[in-house]
C-alpha positions in Angstrom: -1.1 -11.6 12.1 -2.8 -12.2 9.0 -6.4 -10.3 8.1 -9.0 -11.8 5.6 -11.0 -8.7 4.1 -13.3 -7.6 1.2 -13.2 -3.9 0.1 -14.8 -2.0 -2.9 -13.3 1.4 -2.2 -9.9 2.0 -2.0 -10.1 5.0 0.3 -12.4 3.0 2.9 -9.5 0.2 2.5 -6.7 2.8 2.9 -8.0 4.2 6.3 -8.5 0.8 7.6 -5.0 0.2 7.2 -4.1 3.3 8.8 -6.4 2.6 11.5 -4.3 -0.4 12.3 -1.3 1.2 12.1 -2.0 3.1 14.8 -3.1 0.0 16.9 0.7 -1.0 16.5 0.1 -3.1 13.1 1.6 -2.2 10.4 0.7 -3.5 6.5 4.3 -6.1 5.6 2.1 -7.4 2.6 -1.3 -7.6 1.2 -2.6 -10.0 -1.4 -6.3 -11.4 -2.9 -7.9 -10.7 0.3 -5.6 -11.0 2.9 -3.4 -8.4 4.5 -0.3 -9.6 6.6 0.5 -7.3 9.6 3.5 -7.1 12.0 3.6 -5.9 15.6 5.5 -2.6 15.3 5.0 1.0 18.0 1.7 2.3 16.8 1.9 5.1 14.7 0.1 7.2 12.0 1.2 6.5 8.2 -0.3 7.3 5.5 -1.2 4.6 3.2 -2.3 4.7 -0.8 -3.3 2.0 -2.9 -3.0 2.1 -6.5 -4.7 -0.2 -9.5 -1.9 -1.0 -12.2 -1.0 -4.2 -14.0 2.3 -4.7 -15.8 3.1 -6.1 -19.0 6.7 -7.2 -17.9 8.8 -7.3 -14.6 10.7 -4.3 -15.7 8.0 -2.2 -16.2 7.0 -3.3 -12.6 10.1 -2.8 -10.9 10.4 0.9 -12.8 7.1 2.1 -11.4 8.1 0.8 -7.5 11.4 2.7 -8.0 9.3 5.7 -9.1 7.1 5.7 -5.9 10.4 4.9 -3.8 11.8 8.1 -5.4 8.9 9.9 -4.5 8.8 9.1 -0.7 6.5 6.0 -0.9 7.2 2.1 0.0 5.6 -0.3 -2.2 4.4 -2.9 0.6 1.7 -4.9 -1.2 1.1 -6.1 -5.0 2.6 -8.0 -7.8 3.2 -6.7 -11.5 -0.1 -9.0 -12.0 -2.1 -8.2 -9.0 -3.5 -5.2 -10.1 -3.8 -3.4 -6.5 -0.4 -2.3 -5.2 0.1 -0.6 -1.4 2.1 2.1 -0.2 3.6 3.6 2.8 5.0 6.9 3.0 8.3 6.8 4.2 9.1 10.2 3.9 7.3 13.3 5.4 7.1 15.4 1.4 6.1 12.4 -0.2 4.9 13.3 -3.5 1.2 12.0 -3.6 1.0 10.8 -6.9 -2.1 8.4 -6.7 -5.5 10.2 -6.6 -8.5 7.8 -5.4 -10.9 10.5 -5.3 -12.4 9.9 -8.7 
């Protein structure tokens, strides 16, 4: 299922996604306004999005490891996109993104 949606705040964009998680779709890719969903068992996750662009695809694929490293998926983004998406994939994910500023 594919979503078309607007959002100015990251946190109000994160819950949303969490919110459909727990309907049973969960976030396989997200892009310019669209978010792709699959039908999966609902469940709570805990989603962060981050705003980074990369110079080079190295520098891109080092800062995905780093998030893998640290318990997060990177599910959404490009090196040029600027917003990238994670899951957490592992119950002491290190929460290294902090949208509250």
């Amino acid at each position: 299922m594919t979503k078309f949606k607007v959002f100015i705040d990251f946190d109000k964009e994160e819950r949303w996604l969490e919110r459909w998680a727990a309907r049973g779709w969960l976030l396989t890719s997200a892009s310019y306004l669209r978010y792709r969903f699959a039908a999966r068992p609902p469940q709570q996750v805990t989603m962060r999005i981050d705003y980074r662009t990369f110079k080079d695809n190295q520098s891109f694929l080092d800062y995905c490891a780093m998030f893998e490293d640290s318990g997060w998926l990177h599910v959404g983004g490009t090196r040029r996109s600027g917003a990238q998406y994670f899951r957490r994939i592992h119950p002491d994910a290190i929460e290294l993104i902090d949208n509250t500023s």
